[in-house]
C-alpha positions as CSV (number, residue, x, y, z in Angstrom):
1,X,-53.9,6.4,4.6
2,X,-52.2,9.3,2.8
3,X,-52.1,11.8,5.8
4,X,-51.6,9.3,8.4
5,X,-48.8,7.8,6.5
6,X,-47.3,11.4,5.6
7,X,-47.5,12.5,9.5
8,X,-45.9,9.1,10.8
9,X,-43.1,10.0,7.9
10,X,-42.5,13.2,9.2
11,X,-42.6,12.2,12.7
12,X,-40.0,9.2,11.8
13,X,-37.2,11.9,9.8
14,X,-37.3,14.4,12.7
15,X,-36.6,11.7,15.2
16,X,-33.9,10.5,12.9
17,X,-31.9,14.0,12.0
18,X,-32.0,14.4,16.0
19,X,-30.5,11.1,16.0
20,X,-28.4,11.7,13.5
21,X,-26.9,14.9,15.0
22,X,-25.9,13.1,18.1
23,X,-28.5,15.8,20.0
24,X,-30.3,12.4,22.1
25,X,-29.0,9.1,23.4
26,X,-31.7,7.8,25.7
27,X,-34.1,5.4,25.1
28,X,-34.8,4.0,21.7
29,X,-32.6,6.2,19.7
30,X,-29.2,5.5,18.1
31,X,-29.6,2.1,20.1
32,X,-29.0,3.3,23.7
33,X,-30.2,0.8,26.0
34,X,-33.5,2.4,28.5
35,X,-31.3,3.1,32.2
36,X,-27.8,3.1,30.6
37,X,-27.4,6.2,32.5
38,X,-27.6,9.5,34.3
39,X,-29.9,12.5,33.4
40,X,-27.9,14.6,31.1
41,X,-27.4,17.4,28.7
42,X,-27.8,14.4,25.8
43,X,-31.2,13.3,26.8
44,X,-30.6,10.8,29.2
45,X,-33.3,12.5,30.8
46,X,-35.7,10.1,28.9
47,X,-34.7,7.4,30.3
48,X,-34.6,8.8,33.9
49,X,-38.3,9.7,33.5
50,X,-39.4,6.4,32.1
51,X,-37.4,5.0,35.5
52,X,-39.1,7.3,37.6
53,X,-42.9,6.3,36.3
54,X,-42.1,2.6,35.6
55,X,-39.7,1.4,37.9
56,X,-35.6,0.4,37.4
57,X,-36.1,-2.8,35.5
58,X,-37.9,-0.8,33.0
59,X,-35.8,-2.0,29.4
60,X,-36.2,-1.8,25.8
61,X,-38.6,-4.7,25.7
62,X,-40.9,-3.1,28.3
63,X,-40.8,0.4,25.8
64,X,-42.3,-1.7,23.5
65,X,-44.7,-3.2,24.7
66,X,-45.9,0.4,26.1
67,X,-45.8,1.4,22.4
68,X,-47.4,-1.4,20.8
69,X,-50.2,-1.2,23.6
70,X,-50.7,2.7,22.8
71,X,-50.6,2.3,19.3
72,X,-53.8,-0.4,20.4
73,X,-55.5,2.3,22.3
74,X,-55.6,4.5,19.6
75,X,-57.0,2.3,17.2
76,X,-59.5,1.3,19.6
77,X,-60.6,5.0,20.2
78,X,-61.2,5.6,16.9
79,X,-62.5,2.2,16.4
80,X,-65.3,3.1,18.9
81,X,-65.9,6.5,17.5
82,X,-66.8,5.3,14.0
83,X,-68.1,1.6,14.4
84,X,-68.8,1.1,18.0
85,X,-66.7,-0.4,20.6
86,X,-64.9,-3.3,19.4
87,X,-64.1,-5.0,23.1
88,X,-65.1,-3.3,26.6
89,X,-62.5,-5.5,28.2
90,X,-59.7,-4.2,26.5
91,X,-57.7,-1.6,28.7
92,X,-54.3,0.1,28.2
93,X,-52.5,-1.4,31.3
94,X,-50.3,1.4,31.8
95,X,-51.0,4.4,33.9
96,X,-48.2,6.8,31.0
97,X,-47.9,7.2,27.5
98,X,-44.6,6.8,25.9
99,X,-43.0,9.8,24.8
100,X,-44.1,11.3,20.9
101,X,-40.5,10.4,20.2
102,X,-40.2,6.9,21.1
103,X,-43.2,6.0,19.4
104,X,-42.3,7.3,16.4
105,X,-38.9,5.2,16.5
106,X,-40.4,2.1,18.5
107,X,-43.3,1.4,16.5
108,X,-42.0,2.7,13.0
């Protein structure tokens, strides 16, 4: 747990000192709502991509849930690759991952 725990760490401060700097507004940081606005030079462009693959209703709630159900898939993979598979009907029900940096802020 020492690695994975140091990684997610690291992961977790550099999402926050961007934060922090005021360098990224979109979705999931510094509490920015997912389609609050426009691409721009901030980072909105985030948000507009998560629009483009998921639809316009796609909110904070839904970037969860795509988190939570990637962190899932991982565990499953290496679930399978050490002890077998776990569940053959589980599936990750989206067709995109969520960005490194919301998963590191949504799921931390």
């Amino acid at each position: 747990a020492g690695a994975g725990a140091a990684s997610a760490a690291a992961a977790r401060a550099a999402a926050s000192s961007v934060c922090a700097a005021g360098e990224d507004t979109a979705v999931g940081c510094c509490g920015a709502a997912v389609g609050s606005g426009a691409a721009d030079a901030t980072g909105g462009w985030r948000a507009s991509e998560y629009r483009a693959r998921f639809g316009g209703d796609f909110d904070a709630a839904k970037l969860r849930a795509l988190c939570v159900a990637h962190v899932r898939g991982l565990a499953w993979c290496a679930h399978y690759y050490y002890h077998g598979c776990a569940d053959w009907r589980w599936h990750f029900g989206f067709h995109y991952a969520p960005y490194a940096h919301d998963l590191a802020t949504e799921h931390a």
